[in-house]
N, C-alpha and C positions, 0 to 999 in steps of 0.2 A: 097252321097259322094261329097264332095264338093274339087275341083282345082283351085290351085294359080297360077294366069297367069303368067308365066317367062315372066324378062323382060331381055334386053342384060346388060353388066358390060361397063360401062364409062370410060374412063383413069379419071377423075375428081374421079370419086368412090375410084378408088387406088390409086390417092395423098392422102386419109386423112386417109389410114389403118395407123394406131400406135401399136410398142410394149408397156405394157406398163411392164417399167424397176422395177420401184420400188416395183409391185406386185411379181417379182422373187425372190425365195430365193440367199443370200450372203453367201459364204463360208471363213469369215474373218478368221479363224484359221488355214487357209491352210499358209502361210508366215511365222510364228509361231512353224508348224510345222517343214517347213523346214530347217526353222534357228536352232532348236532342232538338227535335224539331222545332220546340219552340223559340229556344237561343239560338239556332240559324236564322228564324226569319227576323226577330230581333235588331241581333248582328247586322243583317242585310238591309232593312231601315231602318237602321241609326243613322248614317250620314245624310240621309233627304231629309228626315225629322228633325235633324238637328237644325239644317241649313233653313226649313220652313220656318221655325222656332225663331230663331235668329235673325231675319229677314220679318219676322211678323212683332217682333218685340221692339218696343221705342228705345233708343241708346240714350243714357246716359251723359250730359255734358257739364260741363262748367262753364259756370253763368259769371260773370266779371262785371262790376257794374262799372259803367263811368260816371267821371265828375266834371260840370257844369262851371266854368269860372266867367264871370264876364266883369265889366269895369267897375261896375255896384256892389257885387258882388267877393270882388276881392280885394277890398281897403280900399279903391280909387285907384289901384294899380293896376295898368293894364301889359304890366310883363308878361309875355308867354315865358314860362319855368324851363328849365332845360335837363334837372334832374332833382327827385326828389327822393329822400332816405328816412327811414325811421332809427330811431334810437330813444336814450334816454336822458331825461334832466337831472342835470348834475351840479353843484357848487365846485367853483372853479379854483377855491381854496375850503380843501376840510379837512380835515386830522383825528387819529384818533388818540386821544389824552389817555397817556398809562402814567403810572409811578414811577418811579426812581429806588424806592426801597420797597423792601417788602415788609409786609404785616397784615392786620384786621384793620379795616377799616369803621373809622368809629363816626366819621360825619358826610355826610355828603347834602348840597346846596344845592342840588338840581332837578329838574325833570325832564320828561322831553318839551321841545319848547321853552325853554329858559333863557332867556337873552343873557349872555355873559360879557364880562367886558376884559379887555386885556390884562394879565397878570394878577385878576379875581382868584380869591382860594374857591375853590368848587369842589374840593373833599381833602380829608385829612386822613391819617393814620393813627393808630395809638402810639404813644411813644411816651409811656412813663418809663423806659427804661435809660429814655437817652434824657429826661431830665431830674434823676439821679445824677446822671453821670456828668450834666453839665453842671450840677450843683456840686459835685467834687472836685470838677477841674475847675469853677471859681473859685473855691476855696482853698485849692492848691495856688493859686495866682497868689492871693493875696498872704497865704505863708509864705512864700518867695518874695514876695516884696517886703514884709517883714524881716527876712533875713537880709535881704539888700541892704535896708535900713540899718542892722546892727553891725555888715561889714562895713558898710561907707564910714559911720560912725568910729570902727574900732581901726579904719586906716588912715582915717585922719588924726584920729591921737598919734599913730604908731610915725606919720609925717610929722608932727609937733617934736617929738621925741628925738627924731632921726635930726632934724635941722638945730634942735639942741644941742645934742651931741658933737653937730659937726664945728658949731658955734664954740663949746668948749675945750676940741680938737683942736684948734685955731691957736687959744691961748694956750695951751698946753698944760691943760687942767687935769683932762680927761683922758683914758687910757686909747691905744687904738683897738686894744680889746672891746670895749663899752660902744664904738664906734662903729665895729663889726657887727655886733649886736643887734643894734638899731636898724642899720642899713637891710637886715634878714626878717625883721619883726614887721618892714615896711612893706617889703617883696613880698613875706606869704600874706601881711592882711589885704594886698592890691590883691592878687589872685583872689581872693575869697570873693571881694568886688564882681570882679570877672565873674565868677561862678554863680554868685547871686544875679546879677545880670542873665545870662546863660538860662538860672531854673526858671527868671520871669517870664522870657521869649517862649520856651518849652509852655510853660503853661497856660500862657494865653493862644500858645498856635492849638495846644489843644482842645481851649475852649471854643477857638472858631470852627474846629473838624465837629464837633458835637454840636456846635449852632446850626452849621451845614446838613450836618447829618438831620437835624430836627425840620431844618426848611424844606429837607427832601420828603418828610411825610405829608407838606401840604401838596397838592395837584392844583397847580393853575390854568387859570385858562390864556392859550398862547396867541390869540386874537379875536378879537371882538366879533361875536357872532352868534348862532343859535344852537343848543345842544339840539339835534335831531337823533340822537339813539344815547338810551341807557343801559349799560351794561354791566353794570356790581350795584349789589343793592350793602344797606350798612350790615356790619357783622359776617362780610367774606373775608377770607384771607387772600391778600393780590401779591402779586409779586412783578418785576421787569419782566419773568418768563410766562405770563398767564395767572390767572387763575386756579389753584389748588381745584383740584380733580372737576373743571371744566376746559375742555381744551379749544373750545369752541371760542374762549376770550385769549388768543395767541399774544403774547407781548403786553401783557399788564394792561391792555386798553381798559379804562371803565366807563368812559362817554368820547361821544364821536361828534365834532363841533364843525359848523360848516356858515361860511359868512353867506348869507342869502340873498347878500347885496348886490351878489356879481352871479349868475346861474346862466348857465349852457348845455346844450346839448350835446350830447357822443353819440355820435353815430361811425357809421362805418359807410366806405362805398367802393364799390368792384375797382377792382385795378383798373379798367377800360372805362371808367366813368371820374375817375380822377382828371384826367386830361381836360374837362369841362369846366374845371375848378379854377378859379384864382383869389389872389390874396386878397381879405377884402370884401370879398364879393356880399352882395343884399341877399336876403333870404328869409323867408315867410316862414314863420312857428308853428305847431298846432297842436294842441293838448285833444290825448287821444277823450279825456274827459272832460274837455270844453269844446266842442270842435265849431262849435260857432265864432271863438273868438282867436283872432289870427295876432299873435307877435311879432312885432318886427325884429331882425336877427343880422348877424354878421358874421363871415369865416374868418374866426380870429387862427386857426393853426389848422393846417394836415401835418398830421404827425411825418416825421425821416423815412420812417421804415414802414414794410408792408407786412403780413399776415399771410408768410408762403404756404400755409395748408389752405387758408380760406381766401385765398386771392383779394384780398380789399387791403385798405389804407383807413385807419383811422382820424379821423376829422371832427373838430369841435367848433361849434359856433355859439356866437355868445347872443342873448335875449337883451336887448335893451331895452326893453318895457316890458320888464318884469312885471306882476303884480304878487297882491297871495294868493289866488288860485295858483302860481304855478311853484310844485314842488319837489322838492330831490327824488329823483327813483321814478317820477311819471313817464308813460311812454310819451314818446315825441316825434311827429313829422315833421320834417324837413323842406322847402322847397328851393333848390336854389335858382335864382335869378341874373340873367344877365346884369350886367353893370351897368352898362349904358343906356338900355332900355330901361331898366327899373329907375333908377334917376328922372329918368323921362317921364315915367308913370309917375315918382313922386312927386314933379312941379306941375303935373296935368291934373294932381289930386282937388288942388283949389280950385279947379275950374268946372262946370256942371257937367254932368258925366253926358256923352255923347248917346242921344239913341240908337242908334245906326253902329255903332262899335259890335262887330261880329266877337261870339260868346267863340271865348278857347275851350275844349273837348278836349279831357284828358281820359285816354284808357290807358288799361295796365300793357305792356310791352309785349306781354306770353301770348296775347291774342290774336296780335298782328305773324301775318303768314306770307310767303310769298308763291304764285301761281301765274303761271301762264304770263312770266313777265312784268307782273302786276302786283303792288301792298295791295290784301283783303283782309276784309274781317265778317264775321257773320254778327249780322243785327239783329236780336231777340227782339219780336213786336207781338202785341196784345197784353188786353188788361184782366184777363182770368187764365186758369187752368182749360179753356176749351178752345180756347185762338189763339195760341202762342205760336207764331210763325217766326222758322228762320231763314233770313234773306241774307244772300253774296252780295256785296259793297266794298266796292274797291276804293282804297284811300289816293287822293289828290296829292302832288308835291308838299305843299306847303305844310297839309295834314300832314304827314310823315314824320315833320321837322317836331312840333311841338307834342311828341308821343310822349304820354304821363310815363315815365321808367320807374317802376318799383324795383325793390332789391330787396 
């Protein structure tokens, strides 16, 4: 039996002990697996997280204000409104002024704001071409009439002549050759008459084509009223088809003139809200930039025809107390009014207004619901952000009737 002599262990011996790493197995699927696990339990509450989330978050709503009308309040009229439409103020006569001819424009008299009056020149064109050209058609006139002058003259000799002759044809002085003569000398110098006549018509018609043509450089104005848009400044070239390389000015327009005397609203109103409409009818104004002060109004037209994409009918009412705050292109509310009632509020206006007259509550239409058999609507109450409370209130018949209808 054979023994191995122990010997003792070195610190040098266990400096060079090594694991060795790479011989160990790796467990790479473990990271893998737990990223698995994690998007299961994820997956698994997400719909209760969600539903907490959503059940613990405040919804969002829209808030609609009403408006407050009562006898004092609006003109002394105590109409309830029956439908009310926005739109825009407009002149109920306006046009836009373009040329007749084309060229540069060498003058214009206007701005915006310029009170014009009928058949005022309000811009010119240049046109030394055409007063050349009227300078040679007068002077064509009057060499025509000069010639006139020398044939009238040389055929009443050539009459003198002729009645001679026939005079001493008579006696048998004279040949009937000499005879023949005369009677042909008579004939071409009347023609010539003719003809000189003839060139004087020819050139005074054509003096008036070139007067015409020069009256078409002025632009007048075609009714008494106020330029509210300028559109050529001096020194463009216009023409009947626009303006040279702006296309933006269609049809020679260069100002747009509108009588201020007479201003209406356009508005529009659903097919299903025309039926409340009649001819006539009163109606309240109101400048989206004045809104304290209310115009009195009338439905002068609903247009023939309807608007089969957008289901409305276009209707215009006319302002009859106008002022100057109210101007072309302003938005405008509408309220229309029964007839009969409103009349009623207007002979009730001289009289002191009632205390006791219950305030009309207009809200907008979109708010009103119906539930459980019943019109509701939900009343937003409190005066900060920490007590806003909403309450179910159910609307009464009569309420119903006078619901503010936006469109």
């Amino acid at each position: 039996m054979t023994t191995s002599e122990e010997r003792p262990v070195s610190v040098s011996d266990l400096s060079r002990l090594r694991i060795d790493r790479d011989s160990a197995p790796r467990r790479r699927w473990l990271p893998w697996v737990f990223l698995l696990v994690i998007l299961a339990l994820a997956a698994w509450f997400y719909p209760s997280a969600r539903e907490y989330y959503n059940r613990s978050r405040a919804p969002e709503v829209e808030v609609a204000r009403v408006t407050q009308i009562t006898a004092a309040g609006n003109g002394g009229s105590t109409a309830v409104p029956i439908l009310v439409a926005t739109g825009y103020v407009v002149a109920r006569r306006s046009s836009d002024v373009g040329v007749k001819a084309g060229g540069r424009l060498e003058m214009l008299a206007f701005e915006e704001g310029t009170r014009v009056r009928r058949g005022q020149v309000i811009a010119r064109i240049e046109h030394a071409d055409l007063d050349a050209q009227l300078a040679a058609s007068s002077a064509a006139v009057a060499e025509a009439e000069t010639q006139l002058a020398q044939a009238t003259a040389a055929h009443e000799d050539d009459v003198r002549q002729l009645e001679r002759q026939r005079a001493l044809s008579k006696d048998g002085i004279t040949t009937a050759a000499a005879l023949t003569t005369a009677e042909a000398t008579e004939a071409v110098s009347a023609a010539r008459v003719k003809t000189a006549n003839a060139a004087i018509v020819s050139a005074r018609a054509r003096v008036r084509v070139i007067e015409e043509s020069l009256e078409n450089t002025n632009v007048r104005a075609p009714f008494d009223g106020v330029v509210i848009k300028k559109r050529a400044e001096i020194g463009e070239t216009v023409s009947p088809f626009g303006v040279a390389g702006q296309a933006s000015r269609e049809g020679g327009a260069i100002a747009t003139i509108a009588d201020l005397g007479e201003l209406e609203v356009q508005t529009e109103v659903s097919e299903n809200g025309v039926a409340k409409l009649s001819a006539a009818m009163p109606a309240e104004v109101k400048l989206q930039a004045y809104q304290d002060q209310i115009y009195k109004g009338r439905l002068r037209q609903i247009f023939p025809s309807a608007d089969r994409a957008k289901a409305i009918v276009e209707v215009r009412v006319t302002i009859l107390n106008a002022d100057d705050h109210v101007k072309p292109e302003m938005t405008a509310s509408v309220t229309f009014q029964e007839k009969r009632v409103a009349e009623k509020g207007a002979r009730a206006a001289a009289d002191p207004v009632p205390q006791n007259v219950a305030p009309v509550v207009l809200i907008p239409k979109r708010t009103v619901t119906e539930q459980g058999g019943q019109t509701i609507v939900w009343v937003v109450t409190g005066g900060n952000l920490t007590d806003y409370q909403a309450k179910l209130t159910a609307l009464g018949i009569g309420f119903v009737l006078a619901l503010f209808v936006r469109h």
